[in-house]
N, C-alpha and C positions, 0 to 999 in steps of 0.2 A: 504494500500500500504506500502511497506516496503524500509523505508528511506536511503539513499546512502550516505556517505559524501565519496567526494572525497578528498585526502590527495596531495597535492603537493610540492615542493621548489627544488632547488639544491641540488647540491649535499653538506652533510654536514651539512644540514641546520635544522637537528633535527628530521626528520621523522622517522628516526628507532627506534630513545630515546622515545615520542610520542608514536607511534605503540607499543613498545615492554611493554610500560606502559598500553593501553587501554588492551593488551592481557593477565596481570597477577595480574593487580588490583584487587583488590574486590569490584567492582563498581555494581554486582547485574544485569547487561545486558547480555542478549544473542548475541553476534557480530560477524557475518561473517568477517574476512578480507580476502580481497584479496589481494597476494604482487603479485607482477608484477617481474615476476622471475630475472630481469635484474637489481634488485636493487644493486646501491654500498654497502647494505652491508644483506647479505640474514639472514633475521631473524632466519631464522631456525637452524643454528649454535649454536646458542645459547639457545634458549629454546624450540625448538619443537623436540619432540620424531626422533632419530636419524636414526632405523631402519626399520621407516615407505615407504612404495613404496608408498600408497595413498596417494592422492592428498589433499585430504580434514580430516584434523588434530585436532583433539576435544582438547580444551586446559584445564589445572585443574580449571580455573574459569571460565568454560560454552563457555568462547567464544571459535571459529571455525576458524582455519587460514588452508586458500587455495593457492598453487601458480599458477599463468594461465602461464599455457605451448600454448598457442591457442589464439581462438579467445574470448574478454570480455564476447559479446554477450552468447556465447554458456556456458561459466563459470556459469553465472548469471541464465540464463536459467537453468542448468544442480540444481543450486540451492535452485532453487523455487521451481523445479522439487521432490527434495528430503524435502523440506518444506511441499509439499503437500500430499505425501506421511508420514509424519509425520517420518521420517528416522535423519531428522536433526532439529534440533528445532533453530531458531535464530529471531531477532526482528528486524536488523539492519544491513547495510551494512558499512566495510567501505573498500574504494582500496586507494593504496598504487603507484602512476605512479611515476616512474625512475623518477632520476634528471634531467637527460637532456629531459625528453616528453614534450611534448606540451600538455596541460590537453585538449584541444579541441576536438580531435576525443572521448576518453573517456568518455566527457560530452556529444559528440552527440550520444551516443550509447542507450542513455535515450531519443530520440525523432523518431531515424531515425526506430528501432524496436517495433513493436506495443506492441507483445508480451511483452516485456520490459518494454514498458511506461505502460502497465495493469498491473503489479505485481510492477514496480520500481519506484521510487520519489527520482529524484536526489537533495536532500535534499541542500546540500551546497561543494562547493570548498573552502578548506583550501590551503593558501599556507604558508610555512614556510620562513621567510627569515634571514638570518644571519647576523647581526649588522655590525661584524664585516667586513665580504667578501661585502657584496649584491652591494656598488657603485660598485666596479670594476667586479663585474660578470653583472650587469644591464649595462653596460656600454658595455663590450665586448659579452654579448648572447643574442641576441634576444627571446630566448626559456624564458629566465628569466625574461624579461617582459613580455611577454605571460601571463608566470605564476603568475604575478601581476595583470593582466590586466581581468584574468578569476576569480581572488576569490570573495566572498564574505566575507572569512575576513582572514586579515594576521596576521598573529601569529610572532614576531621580537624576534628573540633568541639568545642568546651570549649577551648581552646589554650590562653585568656586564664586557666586554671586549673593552669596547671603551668609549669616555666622554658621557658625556648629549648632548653636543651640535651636536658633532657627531647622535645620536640618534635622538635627533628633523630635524635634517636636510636629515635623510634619513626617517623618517615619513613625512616631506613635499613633498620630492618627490616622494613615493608613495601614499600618499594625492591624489597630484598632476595627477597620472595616472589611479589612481582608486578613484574618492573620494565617491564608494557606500559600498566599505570593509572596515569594523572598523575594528581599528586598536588596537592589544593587546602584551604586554610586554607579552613574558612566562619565563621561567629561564629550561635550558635543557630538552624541552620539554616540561616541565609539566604545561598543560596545566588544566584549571577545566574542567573533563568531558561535565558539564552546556557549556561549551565554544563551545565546537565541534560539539554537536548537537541537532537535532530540530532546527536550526539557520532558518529554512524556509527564505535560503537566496537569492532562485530563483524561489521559487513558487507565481504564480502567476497564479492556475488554478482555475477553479468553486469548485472543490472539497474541496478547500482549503482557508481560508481565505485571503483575500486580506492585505497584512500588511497595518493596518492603515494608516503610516506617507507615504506611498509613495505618494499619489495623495496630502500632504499638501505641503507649501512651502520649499525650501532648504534653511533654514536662510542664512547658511555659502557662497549658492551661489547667493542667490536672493537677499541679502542687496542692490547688486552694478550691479546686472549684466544687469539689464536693463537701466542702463546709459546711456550707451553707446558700442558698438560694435567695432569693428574691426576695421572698417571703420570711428571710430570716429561720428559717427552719435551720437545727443544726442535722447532724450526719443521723443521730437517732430516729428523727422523725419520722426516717423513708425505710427503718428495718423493717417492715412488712412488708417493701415490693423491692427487697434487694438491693434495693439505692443504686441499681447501673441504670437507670436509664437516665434520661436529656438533662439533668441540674448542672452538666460537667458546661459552663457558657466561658465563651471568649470572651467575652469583658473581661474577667481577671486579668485581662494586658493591664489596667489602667493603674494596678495596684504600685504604691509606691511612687508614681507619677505625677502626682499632684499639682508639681511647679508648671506641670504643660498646659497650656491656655485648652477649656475643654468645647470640642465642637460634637454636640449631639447629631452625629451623620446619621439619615437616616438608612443606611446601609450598614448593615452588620452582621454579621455569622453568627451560628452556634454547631453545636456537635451532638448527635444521640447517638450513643454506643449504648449495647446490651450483653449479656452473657444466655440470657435466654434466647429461644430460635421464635424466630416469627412465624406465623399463620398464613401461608403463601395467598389465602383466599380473602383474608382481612387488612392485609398488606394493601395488595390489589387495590381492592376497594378504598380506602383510605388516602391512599398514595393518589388515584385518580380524581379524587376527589377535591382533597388538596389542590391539584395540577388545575384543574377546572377553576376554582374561586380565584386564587394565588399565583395563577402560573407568571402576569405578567410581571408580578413583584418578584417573582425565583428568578434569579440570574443565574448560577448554576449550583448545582445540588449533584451528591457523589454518594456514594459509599458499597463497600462490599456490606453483605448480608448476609447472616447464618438464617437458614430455612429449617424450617421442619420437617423432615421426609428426603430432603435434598443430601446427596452427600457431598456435591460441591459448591466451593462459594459463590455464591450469586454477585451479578456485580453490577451496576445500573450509574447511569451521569443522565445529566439533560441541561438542556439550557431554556429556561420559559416553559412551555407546554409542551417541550418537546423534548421523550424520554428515551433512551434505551438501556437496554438490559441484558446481562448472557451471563452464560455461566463460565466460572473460569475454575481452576485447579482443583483438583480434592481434598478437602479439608485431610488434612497430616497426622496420625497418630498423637505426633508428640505437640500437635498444635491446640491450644485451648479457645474453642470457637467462639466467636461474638461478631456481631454484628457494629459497624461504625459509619454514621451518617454525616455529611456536614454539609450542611442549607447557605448559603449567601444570598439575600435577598434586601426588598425595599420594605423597610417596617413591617415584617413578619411578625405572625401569632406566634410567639415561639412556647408559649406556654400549652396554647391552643395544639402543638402542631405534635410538640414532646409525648403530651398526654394522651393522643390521637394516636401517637406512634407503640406508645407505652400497651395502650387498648390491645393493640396485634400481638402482641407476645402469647405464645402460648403460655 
C-alpha cells in the first residue's frame, strides 16, 4: 500500500518552506505531492516548469507535484491508475490542505472509498504550527484547533521568534488538546525527512503492526489519573466496577502547570481502557450511535479492543463518521488483555461516552 502523509497548519505556518524542500532535496524518494490548488502560496511559481498545461509535473529529483482542480478521491485514483500502468513511478504520497481546511474530510477520503483504502494508507497528519501566531489564531479559528486536534505530530516553527517560556507554554497547550502528537521544534520548515514519515501515526490495521506502547500505560497520564475524577470520587468509590474503565483523563497534563496562562480549548482527549472484554453486539450498537449524534465533533478516535468470543485483537480508527475496523494478531498467552480507546474531539460527553462505553463490558 502506498503511504499518505497529510500536510496541515495555517496559514504561514511553514508548509510551502516544508513542501518546496521534500520536492528539490536529494533525499532519494519517489513522492507524489498533491497541492491543493487554493494554497496561500502556489508552489509552482517558483519551481515547477512554467509552460506546463498538465497537471501532473515530474520534478528534477524524481519527485511528482500535482494540483487537484476536482475531486481528492479521483486525483488519487487517477494516480494509482498511472502507477499501474507503470507511466508514473512514485513510493509515497504526500497532500498539501489550505490553511484555513479542516484536515477531516481529507482524512476521511482514506476510509469512506474502498478503492482508496486498497491502494492508500493514510500514513500520518502533520500539522504545522507557528510559535509565534498559533495563541491568537487557536484562540480566534476553530479550523486551527481542528488542525491540532487531527495530527499525529506537530511540527512548532518560528520558535527562534518568541522566548522559551513563551514556547513551553504553547507546547502545554497543545499537550493539553492533543496529548497523542509529539511534539517537535523545526526551524523554517526543515524538518528531518525521518520526521514526516512512516510515523504509522494512525494505523492500527491487521496488515500492519500494532504500535507497541499503545495498549501499555500512559505514565504522563496514568500517574494520577485514577485518583480521582471529576466528581472528586477517590480510587475507593469505583471498587464495585473495577475502577478500569474511562476516569484515567488527559487533563492531568495540567498538573503542576499553573504559571501557564490557561486557555479552555474546546478540543480535548480522553482514554477508556478496560480489563474486561466487551459485548461485540452492544459495542456495535453504542459505538454507532455515538458516530450518528457526535461524529462531526470526533476528529479521530483509535483503539484496539479485547472482544468476547474473539481470540484476536480487534482494532478500529475513524475520523468523523467515518469508521473502520479489523482484526489484527492473536491475543499472546503471556499477554494480559484489555481493551484501550482514545477519542479527540470538539466538546465531547466524555462522561456520557465512558459510561456508555462502561455499559458494553460484559
Amino acid at each position: 500500500m502506498i503511504p499518505v502523509t497529510i500536510l496541515t497548519g495555517f496559514l504561514g505556518s511553514g508548509k510551502t518552506t516544508l513542501l518546496k524542500r521534500i520536492l528539490n532535496e536529494k533525499h532519494g524518494m519517489k513522492i507524489a505531492v498533491i497541492e491543493n490548488e487554493f494554497g496561500e502560496e502556489n508552489i509552482d511559481n517558483e519551481i515547477l516548469v512554467q509552460d506546463s498545461n498538465e497537471q501532473i509535473i515530474q520534478m528534477s529529483n524524481g519527485c511528482i507535484c500535482c494540483t487537484i482542480r476536482g475531486d481528492l478521491a479521483r486525483v488519487l485514483g487517477d494516480l494509482a491508475a498511472k502507477k499501474q500502468a507503470g507511466e508514473l513511478d512514485f513510493d509515497r504520497v504526500v497532500i498539501e490542505t489550505t490553511g484555513l481546511a479542516n484536515p477531516g474530510p481529507v482524512a476521511q477520503t482514506f476510509f469512506m472509498d474502498n478503492e482508496i483504502a486498497d491502494e492508500f494508507l493514510l500514513d500520518a497528519i502533520i500539522t504545522l504550527v507557528d510559535a509565534k501566531h498559533a495563541n491568537h489564531q487557536l484562540d480566534e479559528h476553530e479550523v486551527v484547533q481542528r488542525q491540532v486536534g487531527f495530527a499525529d505530530r506537530l511540527f512548532i516553527t518560528k520558535a527562534d521568534l518568541v522566548d522559551e517560556a513563551a514556547v513551553d507554554a504553547l507546547r502545554h497547550r497543545l499537550l493539553h488538546m492533543n496529548p497523542r502528537a509529539a511534539i517537535r521544534m523545526v526551524n523554517f520548515g526543515e524538518a528531518d525527512i525521518k520526521e514526516i514519515f512512516d510515523l504509522r501515526g494512525f494505523n492500527l490495521n491487521a496488515k500492519l503492526e500494532i504500535d507497541p506502547d499503545f495498549l501499555a500505560e500512559d505514565e504522563h497520564a496514568h500517574g494520577h489519573a485514577h485518583a480521582h475524577d471529576e466528581h472528586g470520587h477517590t480510587h475507593d468509590d469505583h471498587a464495585n466496577c473495577d475502577h478500569d474503565h474511562g476516569h484515567c483523563d488527559h487533563e492531568g497534563h495540567d498538573h503542576g502547570h499553573h504559571h501557564h496562562a490557561h486557555h479552555d480549548d474546546k478540543i480535548k482527549s480522553f482514554v477508556f481502557r478496560s480489563e474486561r472484554p466487551f459485548d461485540p453486539n452492544k459495542l456495535e450498537d453504542f459505538l454507532g450511535g455515538i458516530l450518528q449524534i457526535y461524529g462531526e465533533r470526533l476528529l479521530r478516535y483509535k483503539g484496539v479492543l479485547y472482544m468476547k468470543g474473539v481470540d484476536r485483537k480487534v482494532v478500529f480508527q475513524g475520523v468523523h463518521q467515518m469508521m473502520g475496523s479489523d482484526l489484527a494478531a492473536k491475543w499472546q498467552p503471556v499477554e494480559k488483555k484489555n481493551s484501550k480507546m482514545v477519542f479527540i474531539g470538539i466538546e465531547l460527553p466524555q462522561d456520557l461516552i465512558t459510561d456508555g462505553l462502561t455499559a458494553c463490558l460484559v
